[in-house]
C-alpha positions as MATLAB code, in Angstrom:
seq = 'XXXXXXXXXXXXXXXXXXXXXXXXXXXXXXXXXXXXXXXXXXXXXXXXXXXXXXXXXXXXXXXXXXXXXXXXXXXXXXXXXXXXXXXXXXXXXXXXXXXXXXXXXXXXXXXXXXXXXXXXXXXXXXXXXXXXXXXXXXXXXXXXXXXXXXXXXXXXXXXXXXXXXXXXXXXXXXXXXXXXXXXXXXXXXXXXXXXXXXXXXXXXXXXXXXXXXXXXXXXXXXXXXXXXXXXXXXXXXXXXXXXXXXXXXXXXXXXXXXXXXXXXXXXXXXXXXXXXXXXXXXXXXXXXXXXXXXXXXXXXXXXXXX';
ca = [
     -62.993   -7.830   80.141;
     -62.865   -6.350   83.719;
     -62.730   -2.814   81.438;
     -65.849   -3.717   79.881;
     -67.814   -5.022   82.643;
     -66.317   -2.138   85.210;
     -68.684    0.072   82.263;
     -71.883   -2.083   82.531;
     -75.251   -1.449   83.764;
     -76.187   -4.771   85.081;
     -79.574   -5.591   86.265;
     -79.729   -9.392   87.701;
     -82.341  -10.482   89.324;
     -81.662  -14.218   89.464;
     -77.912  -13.709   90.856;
     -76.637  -17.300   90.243;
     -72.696  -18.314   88.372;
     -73.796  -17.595   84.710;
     -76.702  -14.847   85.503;
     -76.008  -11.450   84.505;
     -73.179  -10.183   82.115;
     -71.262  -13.452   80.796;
     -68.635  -13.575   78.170;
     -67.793  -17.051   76.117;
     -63.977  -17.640   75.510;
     -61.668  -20.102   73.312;
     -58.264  -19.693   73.054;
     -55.245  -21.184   71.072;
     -53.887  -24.094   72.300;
     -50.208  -22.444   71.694;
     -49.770  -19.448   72.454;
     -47.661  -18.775   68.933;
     -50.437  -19.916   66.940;
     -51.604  -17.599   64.294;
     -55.510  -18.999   65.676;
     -55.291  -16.319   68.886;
     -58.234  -16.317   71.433;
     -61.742  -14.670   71.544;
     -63.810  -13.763   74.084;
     -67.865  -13.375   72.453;
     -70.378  -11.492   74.313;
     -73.547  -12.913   73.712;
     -76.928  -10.991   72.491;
     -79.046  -13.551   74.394;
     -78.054  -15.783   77.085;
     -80.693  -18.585   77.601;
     -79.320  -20.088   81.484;
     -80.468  -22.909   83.566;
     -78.841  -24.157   86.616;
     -81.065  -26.416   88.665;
     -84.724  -25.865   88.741;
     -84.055  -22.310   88.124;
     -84.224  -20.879   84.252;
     -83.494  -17.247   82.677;
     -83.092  -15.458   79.772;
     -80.706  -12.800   79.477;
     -80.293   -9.833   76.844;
     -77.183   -7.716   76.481;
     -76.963   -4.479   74.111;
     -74.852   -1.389   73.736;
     -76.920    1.899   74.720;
     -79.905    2.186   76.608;
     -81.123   -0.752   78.306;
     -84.216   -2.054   76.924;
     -87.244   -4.862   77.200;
     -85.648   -8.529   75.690;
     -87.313   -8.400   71.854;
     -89.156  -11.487   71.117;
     -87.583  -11.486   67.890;
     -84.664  -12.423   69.822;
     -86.050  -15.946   70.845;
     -87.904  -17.266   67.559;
     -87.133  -21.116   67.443;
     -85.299  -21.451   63.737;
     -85.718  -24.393   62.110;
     -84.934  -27.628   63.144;
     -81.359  -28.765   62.387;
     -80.581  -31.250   59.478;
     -77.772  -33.734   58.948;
     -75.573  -33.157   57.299;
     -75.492  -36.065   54.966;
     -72.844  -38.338   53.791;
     -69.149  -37.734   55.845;
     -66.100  -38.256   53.467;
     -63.268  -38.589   56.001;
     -59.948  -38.387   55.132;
     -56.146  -38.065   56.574;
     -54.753  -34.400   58.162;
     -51.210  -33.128   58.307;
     -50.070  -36.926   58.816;
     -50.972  -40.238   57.546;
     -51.166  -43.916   59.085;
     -47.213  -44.295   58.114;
     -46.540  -40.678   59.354;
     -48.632  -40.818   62.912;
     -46.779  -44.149   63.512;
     -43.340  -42.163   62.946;
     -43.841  -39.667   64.968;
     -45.110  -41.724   68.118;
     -41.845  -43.823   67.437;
     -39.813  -40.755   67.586;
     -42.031  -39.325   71.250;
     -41.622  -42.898   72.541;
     -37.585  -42.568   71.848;
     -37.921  -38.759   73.616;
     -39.441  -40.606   77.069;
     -36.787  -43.206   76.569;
     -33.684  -40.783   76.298;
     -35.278  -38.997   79.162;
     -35.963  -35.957   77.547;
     -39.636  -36.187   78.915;
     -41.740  -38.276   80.980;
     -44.836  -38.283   78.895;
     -45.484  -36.192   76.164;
     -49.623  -36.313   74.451;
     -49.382  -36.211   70.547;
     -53.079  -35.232   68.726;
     -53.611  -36.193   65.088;
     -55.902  -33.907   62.787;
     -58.889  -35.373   60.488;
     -60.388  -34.030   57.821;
     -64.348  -34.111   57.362;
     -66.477  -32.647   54.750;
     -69.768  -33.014   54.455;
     -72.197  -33.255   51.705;
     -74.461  -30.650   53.188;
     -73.998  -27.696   54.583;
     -72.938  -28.092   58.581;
     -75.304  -26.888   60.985;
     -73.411  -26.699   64.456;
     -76.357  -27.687   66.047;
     -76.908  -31.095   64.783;
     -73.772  -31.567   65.700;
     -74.323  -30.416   69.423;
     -77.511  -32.528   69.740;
     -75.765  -35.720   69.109;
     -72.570  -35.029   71.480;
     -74.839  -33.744   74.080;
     -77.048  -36.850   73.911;
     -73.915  -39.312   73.774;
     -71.762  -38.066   76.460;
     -74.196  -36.650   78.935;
     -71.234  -36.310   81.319;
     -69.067  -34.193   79.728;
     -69.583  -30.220   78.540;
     -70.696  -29.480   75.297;
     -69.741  -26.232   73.542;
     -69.488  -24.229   70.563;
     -67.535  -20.890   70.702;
     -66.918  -18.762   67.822;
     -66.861  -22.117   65.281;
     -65.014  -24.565   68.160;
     -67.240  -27.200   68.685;
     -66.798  -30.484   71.032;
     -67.383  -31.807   74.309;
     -64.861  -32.537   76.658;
     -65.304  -34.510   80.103;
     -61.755  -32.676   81.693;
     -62.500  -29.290   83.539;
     -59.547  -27.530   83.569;
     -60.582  -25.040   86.184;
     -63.863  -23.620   87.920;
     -63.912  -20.286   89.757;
     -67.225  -19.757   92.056;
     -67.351  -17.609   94.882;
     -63.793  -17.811   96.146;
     -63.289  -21.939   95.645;
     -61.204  -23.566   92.450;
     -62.272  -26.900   91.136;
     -60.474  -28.739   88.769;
     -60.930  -32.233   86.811;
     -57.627  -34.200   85.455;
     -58.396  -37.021   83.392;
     -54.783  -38.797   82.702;
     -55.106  -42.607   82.087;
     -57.192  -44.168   79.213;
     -58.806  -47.365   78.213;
     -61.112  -48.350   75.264;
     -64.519  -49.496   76.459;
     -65.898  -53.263   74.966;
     -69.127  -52.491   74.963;
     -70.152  -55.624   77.386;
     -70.908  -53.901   80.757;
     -69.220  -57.182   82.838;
     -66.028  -57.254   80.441;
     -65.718  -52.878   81.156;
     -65.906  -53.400   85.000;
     -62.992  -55.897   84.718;
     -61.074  -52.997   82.451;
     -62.501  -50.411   84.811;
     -60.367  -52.586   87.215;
     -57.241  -53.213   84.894;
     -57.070  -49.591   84.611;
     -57.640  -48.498   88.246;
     -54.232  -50.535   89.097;
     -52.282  -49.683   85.935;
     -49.091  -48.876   87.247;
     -48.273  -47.039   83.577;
     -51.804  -45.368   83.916;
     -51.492  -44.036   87.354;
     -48.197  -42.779   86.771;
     -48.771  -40.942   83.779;
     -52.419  -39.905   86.083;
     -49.892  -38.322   88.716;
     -47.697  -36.612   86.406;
     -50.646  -34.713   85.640;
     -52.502  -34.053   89.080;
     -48.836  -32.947   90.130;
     -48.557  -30.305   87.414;
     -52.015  -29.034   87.885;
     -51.803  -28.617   91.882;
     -48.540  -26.707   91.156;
     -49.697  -24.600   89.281;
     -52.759  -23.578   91.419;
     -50.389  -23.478   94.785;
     -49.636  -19.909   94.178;
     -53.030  -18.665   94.117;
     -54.592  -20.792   96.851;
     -54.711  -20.566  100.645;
     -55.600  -24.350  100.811;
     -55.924  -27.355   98.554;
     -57.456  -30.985   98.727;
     -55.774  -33.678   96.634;
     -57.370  -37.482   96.861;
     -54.645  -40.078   97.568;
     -55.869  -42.014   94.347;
     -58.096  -41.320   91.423;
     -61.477  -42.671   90.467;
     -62.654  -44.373   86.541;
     -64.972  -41.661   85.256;
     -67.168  -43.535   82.438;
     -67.380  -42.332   79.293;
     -69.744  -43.980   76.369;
     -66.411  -45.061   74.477;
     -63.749  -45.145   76.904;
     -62.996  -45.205   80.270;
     -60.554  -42.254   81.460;
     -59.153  -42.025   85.579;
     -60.143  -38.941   87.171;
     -59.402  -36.799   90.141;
     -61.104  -33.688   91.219;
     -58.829  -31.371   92.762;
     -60.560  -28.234   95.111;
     -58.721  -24.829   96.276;
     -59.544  -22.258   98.424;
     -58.289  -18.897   96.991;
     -56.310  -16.709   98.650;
     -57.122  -13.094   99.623;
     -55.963  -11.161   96.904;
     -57.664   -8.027   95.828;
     -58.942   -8.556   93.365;
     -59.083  -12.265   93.115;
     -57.541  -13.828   90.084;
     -60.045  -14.273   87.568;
     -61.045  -17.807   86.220;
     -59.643  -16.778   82.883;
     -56.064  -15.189   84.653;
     -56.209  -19.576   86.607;
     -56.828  -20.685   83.100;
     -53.770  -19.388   81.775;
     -51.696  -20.441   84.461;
     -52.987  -23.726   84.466;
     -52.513  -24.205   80.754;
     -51.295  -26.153   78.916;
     -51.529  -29.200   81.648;
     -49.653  -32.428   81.194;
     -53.241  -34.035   80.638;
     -52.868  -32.414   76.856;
     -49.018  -31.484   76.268;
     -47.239  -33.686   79.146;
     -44.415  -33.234   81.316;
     -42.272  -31.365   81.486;
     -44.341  -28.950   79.956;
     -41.647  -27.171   78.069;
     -39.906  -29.633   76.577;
     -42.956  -31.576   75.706;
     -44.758  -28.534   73.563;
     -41.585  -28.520   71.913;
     -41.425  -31.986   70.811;
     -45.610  -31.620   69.900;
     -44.404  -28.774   67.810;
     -41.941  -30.958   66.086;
     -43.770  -34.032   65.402;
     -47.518  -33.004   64.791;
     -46.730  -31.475   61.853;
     -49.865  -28.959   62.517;
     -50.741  -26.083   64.317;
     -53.632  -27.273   66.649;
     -55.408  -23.912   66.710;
     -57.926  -23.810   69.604;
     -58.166  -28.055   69.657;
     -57.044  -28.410   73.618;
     -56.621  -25.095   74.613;
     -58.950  -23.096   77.224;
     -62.884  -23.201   76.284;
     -65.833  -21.728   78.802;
     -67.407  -18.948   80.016;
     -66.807  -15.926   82.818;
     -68.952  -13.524   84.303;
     -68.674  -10.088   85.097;
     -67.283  -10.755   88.480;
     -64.428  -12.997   87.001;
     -65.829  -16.096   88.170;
     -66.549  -18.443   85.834;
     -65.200  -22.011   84.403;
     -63.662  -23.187   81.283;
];
C-alpha cells in the first residue's frame, strides 16, 4: 500500500481522514485461513464527515475530470424475498457440545475466557442485493459501522483501532446482555450488567489485552477505571474507549500495521489468545473466513480505522 500510494498523484482539496487516496480492507479472521485479506481501491469514493461532503475519483494513467457516468443512481434495491434459514457446520446438539467442552477448558484452567461463533446458513429466494441489506443495518443500529468490503457485509459497534493524526482510539465491547424491549425493565439490566462481577471480569480480560498490545507503539495511554453500557437495539454490551498517543517513529505505524497487532483481541478469540484460537479451531468446526477479523479503511498517509 505505502508502494502504491508513494506512486500517486494526489490532488485533495478537502484534506480531511478519508479525503484523497483511500483503500478498503477485510482480512481473515485466522491468519491460516484459506479466505486471506484484500485491500480494494475504490473507482469513486462518495465521503462525508460533518457538514462537509466530496466525491472522489481514482484511475490508473492520466488524471482526468470525475465522469458522470460514474455517479448514475441504479435502481432502487429490492428484498430479497422469503429467508430459508438453516443450521452451519454445527447443530443445536453440536453448539451445546462444544460450549460444554470451552466451559470444561476455563474450568481446567487452560483459559480464562475463550468466544465461540456459530455459522448460519441463509438463502434467499431472490437474488441478494448488498444494499438492501445495508439500508436495514444502517437504519437499526445507527451506532455501530456499517460495511461491505469485497462481499463482507455487517455492522459492528466494537472499533478495534483508529489512527488520525498521531492519536489511537480503540472501542472494547466485552460483557453482554439481551435487551427486553421495555425501556424501565433495560435500565434495571443496564444496571445488572454494569455490576456483573462475571461481566466485568471477562470486560477486563479484554481492555488488558488490547492496552498491551498498543503499549509498544504508544508514548502515552488513557484507560477509564470502569466501563460504560453502550446501547444497542437488541442488546446491551459494556464498553470502554481506550486513547494513545503514538510514539515518534518514522514512519509511524500504519493503522493497518496497529490492526494486526491488535488482532485477534480477547473481545472475539479470548484469553490467552493462543490457547484460546486453538480451542476455537477445535470446537467451531468451521473456518470463520473474514467473520471477526480486521474490516475498514486507510488512507494514503496510513491513517485510517478499521
Amino acid at each position: 500500500w505505502r508502494e502504491a500510494a508513494s506512486r500517486a498523484v494526489v490532488r485533495d482539496e478537502v484534506r480531511l481522514p478519508g479525503s484523497g487516496l483511500v483503500a478498503f480492507g477485510s482480512f481473515a479472521f485466522s491468519a491460516s485461513s484459506p479466505t486471506g485479506g484484500v485491500l480494494v481501491v475504490p473507482a469513486v469514493v462518495v465521503g462525508r464527515r460533518g457538514a462537509s461532503a466530496w466525491v472522489t475519483t481514482i484511475t490508473a494513467g492520466a488524471v482526468t475530470a470525475p465522469s458522470s457516468e460514474l455517479l448514475v443512481v441504479q435502481d432502487e434495491p429490492r428484498s430479497p424475498g422469503e429467508v430459508e434459514m438453516r443450521d452451519g457446520a454445527l447443530d443445536g446438539a453440536g453448539w451445546r457440545a462444544a460450549v460444554s467442552a470451552a466451559v470444561a477448558q476455563i474450568r481446567s484452567g487452560r483459559v480464562d475466557k475463550v468466544v465461540l461463533a456459530r455459522d448460519v446458513v441463509a438463502t434467499t429466494a431472490e437474488p441478494l442485493d448488498p444494499r438492501w441489506v445495508l439500508e436495514r443495518l444502517a437504519a437499526d443500529y445507527p451506532s455501530c459501522w456499517t460495511f461491505s468490503v469485497d462481499g463482507l457485509v455487517g455492522a459492528t459497534p466494537e472499533l478495534l483501532v483508529r489512527s488520525e493524526k498521531g492519536l489511537v482510539t480503540s472501542r472494547v465491547l466485552a460483557g453482554t446482555i439481551r435487551r427486553t424491549g421495555d425501556d424501565d425493565a433495560d435500565l434495571a439490566r443496564a444496571a445488572i450488567l454494569a455490576h456483573s462481577s462475571k461481566d466485568l471480569e471477562e470486560h477486563e480480560y479484554a481492555v488488558a489485552s488490547l492496552t498491551r498490545a498498543l503499549e509498544p507503539f504508544c508514548s502515552s495511554t488513557n484507560v477509564p477505571e470502569t466501563p460504560f453500557v453502550l446501547h444497542l437495539p437488541n442488546v446491551l454490551h459494556l464498553a470502554t474507549d481506550i486513547n494513545g498517543v503514538l510514539a515518534e517513529h518514522d514512519p509511524h505505524p500504519t493503522s493497518l500495521a496497529l490492526a494486526e497487532a491488535l488482532h485477534p483481541t480477547a473481545a472475539v478469540a479470548g484469553t490467552p489468545t493462543r490457547e484460546a484460537v486453538a480451542i476455537i479451531d477445535e470446537l467451531e468446526q468451521m473456518d470463520r473466513g473474514r467473520y471477526a477479523g480486521p474490516v475498514g479503511w486507510l488512507g494514503a498517509d496510513g491513517d485510517g480505522e478499521w
